[in-house]
MARVO-888280 format. One line per field, with one value per residue (C-alpha): x, y, z. Coordinates in steps of 0.1 Angstrom, whole numbers. Example, Ala and Ser with C-alpha at 12.3 -4.5 7.8 and 13.67 -1.06 7.14 Angstrom:
BEGIN
X = 123:137
Y = -45:-11
Z = 78:71
//
This chain:
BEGIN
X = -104:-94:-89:-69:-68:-41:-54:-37:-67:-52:-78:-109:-129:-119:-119:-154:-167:-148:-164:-141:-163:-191:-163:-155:-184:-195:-165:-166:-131:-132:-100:-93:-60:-62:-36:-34:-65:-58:-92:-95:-123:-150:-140:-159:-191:-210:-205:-173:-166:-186:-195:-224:-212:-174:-164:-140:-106:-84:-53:-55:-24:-27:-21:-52:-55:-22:-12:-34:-42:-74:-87:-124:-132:-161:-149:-143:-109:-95:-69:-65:-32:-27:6:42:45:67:53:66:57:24:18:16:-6:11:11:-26:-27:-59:-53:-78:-68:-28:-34:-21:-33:-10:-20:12:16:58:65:78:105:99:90:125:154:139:111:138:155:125:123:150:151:117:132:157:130:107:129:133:95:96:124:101:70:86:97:64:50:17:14:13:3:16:-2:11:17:63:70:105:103:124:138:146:111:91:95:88:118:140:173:164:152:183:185:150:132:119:140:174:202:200:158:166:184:167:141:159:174:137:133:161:180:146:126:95:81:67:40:29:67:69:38:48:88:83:50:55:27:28:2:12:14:22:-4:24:19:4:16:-14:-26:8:11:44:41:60:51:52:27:29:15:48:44:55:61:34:10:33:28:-4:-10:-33:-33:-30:-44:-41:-75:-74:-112:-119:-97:-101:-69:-33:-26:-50:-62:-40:-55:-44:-59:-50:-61:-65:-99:-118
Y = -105:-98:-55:-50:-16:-1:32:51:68:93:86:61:80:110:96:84:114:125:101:70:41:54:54:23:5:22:11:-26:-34:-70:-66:-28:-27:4:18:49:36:61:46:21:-7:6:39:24:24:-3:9:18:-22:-38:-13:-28:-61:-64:-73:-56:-75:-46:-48:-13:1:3:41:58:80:64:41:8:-13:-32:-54:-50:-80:-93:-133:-146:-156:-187:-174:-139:-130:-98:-86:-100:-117:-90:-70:-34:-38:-50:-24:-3:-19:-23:-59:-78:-107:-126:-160:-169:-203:-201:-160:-140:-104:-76:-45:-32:3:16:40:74:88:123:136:129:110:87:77:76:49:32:28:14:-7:-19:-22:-46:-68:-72:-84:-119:-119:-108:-135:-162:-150:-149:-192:-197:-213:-191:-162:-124:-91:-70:-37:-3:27:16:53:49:65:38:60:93:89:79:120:152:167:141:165:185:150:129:137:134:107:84:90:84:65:30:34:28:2:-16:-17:-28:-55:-67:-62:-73:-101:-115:-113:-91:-72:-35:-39:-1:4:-28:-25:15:18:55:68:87:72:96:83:114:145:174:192:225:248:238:203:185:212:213:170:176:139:112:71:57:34:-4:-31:-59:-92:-122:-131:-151:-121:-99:-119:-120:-84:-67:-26:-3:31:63:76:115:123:129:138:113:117:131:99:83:48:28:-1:-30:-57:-91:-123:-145:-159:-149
Z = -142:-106:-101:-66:-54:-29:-16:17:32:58:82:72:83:71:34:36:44:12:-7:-6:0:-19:-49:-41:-37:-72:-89:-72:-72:-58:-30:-17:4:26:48:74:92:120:138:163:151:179:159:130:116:103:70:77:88:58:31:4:-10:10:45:60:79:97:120:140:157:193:194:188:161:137:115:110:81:66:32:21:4:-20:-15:16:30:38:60:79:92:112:117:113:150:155:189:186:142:148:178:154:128:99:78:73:46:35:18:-12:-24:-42:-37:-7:-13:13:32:41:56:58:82:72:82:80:112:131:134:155:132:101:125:133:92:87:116:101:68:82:97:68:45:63:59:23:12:31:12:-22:-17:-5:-37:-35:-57:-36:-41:-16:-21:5:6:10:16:-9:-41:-62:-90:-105:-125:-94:-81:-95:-76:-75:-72:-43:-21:-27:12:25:40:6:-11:7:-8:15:11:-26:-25:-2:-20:-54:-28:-31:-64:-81:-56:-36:-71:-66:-94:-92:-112:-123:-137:-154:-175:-176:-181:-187:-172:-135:-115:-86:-59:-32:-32:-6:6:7:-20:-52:-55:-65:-87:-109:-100:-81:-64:-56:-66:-28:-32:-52:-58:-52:-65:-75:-107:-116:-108:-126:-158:-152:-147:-175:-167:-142:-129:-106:-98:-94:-105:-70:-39:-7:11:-1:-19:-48:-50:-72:-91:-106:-131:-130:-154:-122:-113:-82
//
């Protein structure tokens, strides 16, 4: 059984002095897809880098302080690729895949659109530019899992307050179906919501009010694969025994060897 986790961190090192790599190590998950690095790798410790039994592979943004991706490992890869071989994307560190044999496993870190128009541009100017990549992926022949933190909420079900976001960054109309697009006409499979068709899944929440106390979240982060994986794909979980960033560590279990 292979068990994949997708966690956005909020700042490595933030989380790990929260407890995240201790969790993880303890739990030995045997690939950990982390996003929102928002460290530089001198940044790092050497736990940080390789915590016991994983090596880490990261692709930093160049702006100190954001963004920035990384896979811990327990195998080691046969291929690395950082970034998209797209300059101003990979600037800011978002795409890092590690080949193991047939299986490509994804850190892929979204921007958010939130903050202004600007960045809600940026988004969707992203958007546009992935999905070449995603199509080309999805023919490949291997079998993927691209696990992120996508920053769309899909459907009605993936949000708490879905009625009073229909205009917010997530959970616009063309974010939604852009990512159906991928779903439905490229063929990727959302894992959590096919083996759940009616279970919410949240993975964020605001730190505003009381949203994680009354689990008023949102389901922004996946795990997107093909459908080989998807068939193969066992269970799924959202861990919220312990708090390491505003999001919690999504894991998946697949009947694939590693």
């Amino acid at each position: 059984m292979l068990r994949i986790v997708s966690a956005n961190l909020n700042g490595i090192r933030s989380a790990d002095k929260k407890g995240f790599l201790t969790w993880m190590t303890a739990s030995a998950p045997d690939v950990v897809c982390v996003q929102e690095l928002k460290a530089q790798l001198d940044d790092l410790s050497d736990a940080q880098r390789a915590p016991q039994g994983y090596t880490g592979y990261f692709h930093a943004a160049e702006k100190k302080g954001y963004s920035g991706v990384g896979i811990y490992t327990r195998r080691t890869p046969d291929a690395v690729i950082e970034g998209l071989g797209i300059a101003d994307i990979d600037a800011e560190g978002r795409y890092l895949q590690l080949d193991f044999g047939q299986l490509s496993v994804v850190s892929v870190y979204l921007p958010s659109g939130s903050s202004s128009e600007e960045r809600q541009a940026a988004k969707f100017v992203f958007m546009e530019r992935f999905l070449p990549h995603l199509e080309a992926l999805a023919s490949s022949g291997r079998e993927v899992v691209i696990c992120g933190d996508w920053n769309i909420a899909h459907n009605e079900i993936d949000l708490k307050n879905w009625k009073g976001n229909l205009k917010n960054s997530g959970f616009l109309p063309e974010e939604r179906a852009w990512l159906g697009d991928v779903l439905a006409r490229v063929g990727w499979v959302d894992v959590w919501r096919t083996l759940y068709p009616d279970a919410p899944g949240y993975t964020w929440w605001s730190n505003r009010g009381q949203a994680y106390a009354k689990d008023v979240g949102w389901r922004i982060d996946y795990h997107i694969v093909t459908p080989g994986m998807a068939a193969r794909a066992r269970a799924s979980s959202v861990y919220k025994d312990e708090k390491f960033s505003d999001h919690a560590p999504l894991t998946v279990e697949y009947d694939w060897p590693f």
